[in-house]
N, C-alpha and C positions, 0 to 999 in steps of 0.2 A: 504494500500500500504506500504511494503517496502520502504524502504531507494534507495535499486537497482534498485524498477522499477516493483519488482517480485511480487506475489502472496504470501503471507503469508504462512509458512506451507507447501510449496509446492516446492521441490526436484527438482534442474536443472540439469533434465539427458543426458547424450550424443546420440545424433542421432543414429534410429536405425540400420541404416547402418555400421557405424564403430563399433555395438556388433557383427554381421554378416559376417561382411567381413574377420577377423583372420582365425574361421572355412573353410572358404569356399575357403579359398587359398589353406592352409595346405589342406584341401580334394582334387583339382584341382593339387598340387603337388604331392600329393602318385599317383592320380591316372596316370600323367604323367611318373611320377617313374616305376610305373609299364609297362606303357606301353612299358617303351625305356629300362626295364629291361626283359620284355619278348622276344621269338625268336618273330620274323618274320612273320604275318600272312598270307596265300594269298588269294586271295579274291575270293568269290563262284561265280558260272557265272550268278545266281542274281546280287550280288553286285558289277562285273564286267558288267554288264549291266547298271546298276543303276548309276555308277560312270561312265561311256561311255556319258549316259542319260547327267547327271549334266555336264559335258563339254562342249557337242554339243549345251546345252542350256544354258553355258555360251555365248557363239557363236552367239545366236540368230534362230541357224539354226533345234532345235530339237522342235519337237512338239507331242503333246500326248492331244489326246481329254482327258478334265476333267471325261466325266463321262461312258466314255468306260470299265474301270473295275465293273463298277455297271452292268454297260448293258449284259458283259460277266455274269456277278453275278447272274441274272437275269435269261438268257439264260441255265442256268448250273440247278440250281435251278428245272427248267421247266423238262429241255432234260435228264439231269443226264451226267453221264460223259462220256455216250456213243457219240462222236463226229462225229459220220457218220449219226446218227438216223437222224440230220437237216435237 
């Protein structure tokens, strides 16, 4: 034992969270930069869907069976993407 308590030989280094954290700002601020330095996106009517979606289910009021796009997945798979053959 040390005098402090320590491990002989052995190097007290700083958590490794604060070697981490500098990069990941600086990367978190260009990418911010970039964003509010590019024009304007508008959103595809996926992604206006999707953001529709996340509201209504802030709400409480939107719902989507979990496993309904597997099932379509499934269905597609089988049928092909002739959607009258059904």
């Amino acid at each position: 034992m040390t005098p402090g308590g320590g491990t002989p030989g052995r190097v007290a280094s700083k958590p490794i969270w604060k070697s981490i954290l500098p990069p990941l700002l600086a990367g978190l601020a260009a990418r911010l930069l970039l964003i509010a330095w590019t024009t304007p996106l508008t959103l595809s009517h996926d992604e206006t869907r999707l953001w529709d979606l996340a509201t209504t289910r802030m709400r409480g009021t939107a719902f989507v069976p979990p496993l309904y796009p597997f099932f379509l997945a499934a269905l597609r798979a089988l049928l092909g993407d002739d959607v009258t053959r059904a």
